[in-house]
C-alpha positions as CSV (number, residue, x, y, z in Angstrom):
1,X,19.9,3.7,27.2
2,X,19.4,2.6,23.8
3,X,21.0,3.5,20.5
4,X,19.6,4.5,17.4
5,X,21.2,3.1,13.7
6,X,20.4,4.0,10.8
7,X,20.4,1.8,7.6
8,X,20.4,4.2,4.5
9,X,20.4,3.4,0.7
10,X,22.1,5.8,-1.6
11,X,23.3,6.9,-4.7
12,X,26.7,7.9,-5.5
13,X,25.9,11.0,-5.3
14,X,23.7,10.9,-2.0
15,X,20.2,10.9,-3.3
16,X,17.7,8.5,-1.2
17,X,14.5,8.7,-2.5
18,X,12.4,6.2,-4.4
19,X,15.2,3.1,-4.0
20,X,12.3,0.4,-4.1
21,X,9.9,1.7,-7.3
22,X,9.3,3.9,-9.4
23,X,5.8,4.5,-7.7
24,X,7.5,4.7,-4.0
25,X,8.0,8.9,-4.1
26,X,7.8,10.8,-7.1
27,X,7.9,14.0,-5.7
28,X,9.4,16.9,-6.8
29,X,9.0,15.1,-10.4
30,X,11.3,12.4,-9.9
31,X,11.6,9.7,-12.3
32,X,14.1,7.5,-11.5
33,X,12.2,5.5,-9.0
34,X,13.8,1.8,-8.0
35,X,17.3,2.6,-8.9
36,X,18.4,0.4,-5.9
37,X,16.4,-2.6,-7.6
38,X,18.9,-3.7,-10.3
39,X,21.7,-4.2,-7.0
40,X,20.0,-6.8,-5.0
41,X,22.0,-9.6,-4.7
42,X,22.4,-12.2,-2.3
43,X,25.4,-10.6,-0.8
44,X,22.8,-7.7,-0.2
45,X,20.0,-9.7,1.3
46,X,22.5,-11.5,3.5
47,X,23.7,-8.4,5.0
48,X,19.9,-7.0,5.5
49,X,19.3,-10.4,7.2
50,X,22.1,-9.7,9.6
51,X,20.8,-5.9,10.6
52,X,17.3,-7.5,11.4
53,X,19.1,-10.0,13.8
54,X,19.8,-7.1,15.9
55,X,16.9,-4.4,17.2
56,X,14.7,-3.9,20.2
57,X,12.3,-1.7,18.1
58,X,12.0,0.3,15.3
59,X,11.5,4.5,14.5
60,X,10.3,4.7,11.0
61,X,9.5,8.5,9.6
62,X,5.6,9.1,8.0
63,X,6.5,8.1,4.2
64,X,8.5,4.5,5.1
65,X,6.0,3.8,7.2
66,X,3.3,4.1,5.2
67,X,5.5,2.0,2.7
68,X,6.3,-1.2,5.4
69,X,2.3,-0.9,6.4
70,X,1.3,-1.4,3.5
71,X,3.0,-4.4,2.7
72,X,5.0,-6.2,5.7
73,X,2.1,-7.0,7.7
74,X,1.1,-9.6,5.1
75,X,4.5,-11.1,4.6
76,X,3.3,-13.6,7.7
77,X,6.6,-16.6,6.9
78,X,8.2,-17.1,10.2
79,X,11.4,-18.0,8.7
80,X,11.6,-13.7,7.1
81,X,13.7,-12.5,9.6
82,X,12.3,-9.1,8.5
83,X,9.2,-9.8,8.5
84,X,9.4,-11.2,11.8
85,X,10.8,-8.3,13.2
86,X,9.2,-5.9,11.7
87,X,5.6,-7.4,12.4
88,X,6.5,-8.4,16.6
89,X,8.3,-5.6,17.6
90,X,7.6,-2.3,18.7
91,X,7.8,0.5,16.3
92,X,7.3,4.2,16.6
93,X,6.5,6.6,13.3
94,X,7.3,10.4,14.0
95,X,4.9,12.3,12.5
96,X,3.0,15.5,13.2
97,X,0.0,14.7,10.9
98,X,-0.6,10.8,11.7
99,X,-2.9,10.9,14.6
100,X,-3.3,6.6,14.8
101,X,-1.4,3.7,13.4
102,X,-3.2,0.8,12.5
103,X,0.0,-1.6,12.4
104,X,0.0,-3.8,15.1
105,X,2.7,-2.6,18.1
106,X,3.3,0.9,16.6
107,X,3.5,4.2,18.7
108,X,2.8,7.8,17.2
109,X,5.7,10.4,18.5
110,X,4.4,13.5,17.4
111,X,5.4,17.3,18.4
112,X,9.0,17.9,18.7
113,X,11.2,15.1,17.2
114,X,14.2,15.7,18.5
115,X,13.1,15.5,22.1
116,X,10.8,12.5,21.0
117,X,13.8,10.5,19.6
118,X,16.1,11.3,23.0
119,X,13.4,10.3,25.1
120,X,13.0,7.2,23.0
121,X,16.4,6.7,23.7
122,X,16.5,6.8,27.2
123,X,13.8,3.9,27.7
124,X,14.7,1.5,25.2
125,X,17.3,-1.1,26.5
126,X,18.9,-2.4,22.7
127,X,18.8,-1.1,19.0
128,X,16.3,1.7,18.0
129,X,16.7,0.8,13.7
130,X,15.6,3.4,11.6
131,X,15.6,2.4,7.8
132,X,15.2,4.9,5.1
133,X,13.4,7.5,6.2
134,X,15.7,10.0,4.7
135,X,13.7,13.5,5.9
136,X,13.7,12.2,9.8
137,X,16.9,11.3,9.6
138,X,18.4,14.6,8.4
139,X,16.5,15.7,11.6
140,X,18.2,13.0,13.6
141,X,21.5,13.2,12.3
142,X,21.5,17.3,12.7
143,X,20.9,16.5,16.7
144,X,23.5,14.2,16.5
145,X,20.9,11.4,17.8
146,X,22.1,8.6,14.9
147,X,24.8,6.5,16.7
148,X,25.5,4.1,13.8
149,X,25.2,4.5,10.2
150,X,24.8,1.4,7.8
151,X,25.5,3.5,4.1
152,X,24.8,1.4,1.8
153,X,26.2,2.9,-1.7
154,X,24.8,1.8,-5.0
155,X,27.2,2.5,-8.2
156,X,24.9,4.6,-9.8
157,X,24.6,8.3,-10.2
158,X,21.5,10.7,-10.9
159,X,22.0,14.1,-10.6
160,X,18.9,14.6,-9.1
161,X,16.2,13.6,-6.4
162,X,16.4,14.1,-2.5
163,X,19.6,13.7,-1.0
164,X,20.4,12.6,2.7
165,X,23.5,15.1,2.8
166,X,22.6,18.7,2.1
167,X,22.5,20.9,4.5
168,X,23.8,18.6,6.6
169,X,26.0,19.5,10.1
170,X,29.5,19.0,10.0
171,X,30.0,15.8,11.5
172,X,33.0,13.2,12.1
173,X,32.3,9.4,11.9
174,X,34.3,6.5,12.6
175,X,34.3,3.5,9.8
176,X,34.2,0.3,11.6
177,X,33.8,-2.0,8.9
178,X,33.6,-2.0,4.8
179,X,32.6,-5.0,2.5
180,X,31.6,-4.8,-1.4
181,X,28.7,-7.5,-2.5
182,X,28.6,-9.2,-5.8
183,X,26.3,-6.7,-7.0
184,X,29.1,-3.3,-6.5
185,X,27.3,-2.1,-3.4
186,X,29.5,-0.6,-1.2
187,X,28.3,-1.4,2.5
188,X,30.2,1.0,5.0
189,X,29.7,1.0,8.8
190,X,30.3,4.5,10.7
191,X,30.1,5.1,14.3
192,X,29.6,8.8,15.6
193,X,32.7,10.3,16.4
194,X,31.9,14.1,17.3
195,X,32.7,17.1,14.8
196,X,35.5,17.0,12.5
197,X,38.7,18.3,13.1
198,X,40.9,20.0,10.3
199,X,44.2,20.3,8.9
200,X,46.3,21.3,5.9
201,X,48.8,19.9,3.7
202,X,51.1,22.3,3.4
């Protein structure tokens, strides 16, 4: 059975969308597109370079995938480890509007997600990466189906824009490593740990 990590950039205050541009998703009138941009150090490219060391195939949600289509299949440098990746591996996009993918090695999961991702699960032998995809994996984390979670926090706040935590389940994680690059991003590792438990101090 495989497992399923997700690698998640953030704000402060929990908002995921548009980290890479200011074109990348400006719905809902958002206008603070690439936030993410001004934090990419080498501290930060090191660590995505050690993430892509690691999967058996990818799960990508419609709008990332649209995003990596459009570009990674013409980053062709065999030294990229993301690129390489990205571009040999399998990769599945869950969507119920995306009838065909045109990205070499990519599967369409459509009807139910949650039962899609489980079953994904069960036949993969390694490490199902989802990156970004911040609606699916709202989804995924509701089911409890996210196994690891690589939050990568970026010291900036914006009081606005879609964010990965509302609405979200209750859920207990276990931090299994913390490191801080150059740059101020904070790069915390959590393992699923079941439901929190509670306490008071008095």
């Amino acid at each position: 059975m495989g497992k399923l990590s997700l690698t998640q950039f953030v704000t402060i205050d929990g908002v995921y969308q548009a980290p890479g541009g200011p074109d990348e998703d400006p719905s809902g009138g958002f206008e603070h597109g690439g936030w993410s941009v001004p934090y990419g150090d080498d501290d930060f490219g090191a660590f995505m370079d050690e993430v892509f060391q690691r999967p058996a195939a990818f799960l990508l949600g419609r709008r990332t995938y649209d995003i990596f289509a459009g570009y990674w299949p013409k980053q062709t440098d065999p030294a990229n480890p993301v690129a390489t990746k990205l571009n040999s591996l399998p990769k599945y996009v869950a969507s119920t509007t995306l009838k065909t993918a045109d990205w070499a090695g990519t599967t369409v999961l459509g009807g139910d997600v949650v039962k899609e991702v489980a079953a994904l699960k069960d036949r993969v032998d390694g490490e199902v990466q989802m990156h970004g995809s911040g609606g699916l994996a709202k989804s995924l984390l509701a089911a409890d189906l996210i196994d690891t979670l690589h939050l990568l926090v970026f010291p900036v706040v914006l009081g606005t824009g879609l964010n990965l935590f509302d609405g979200a389940r209750p859920t207990a994680f276990r931090n299994v490593g913390t490191r801080t690059t150059g740059s101020g991003i904070a790069i915390s590792t959590y393992e699923l740990a079941g439901r929190p438990k509670y306490g008071s101090y008095v």
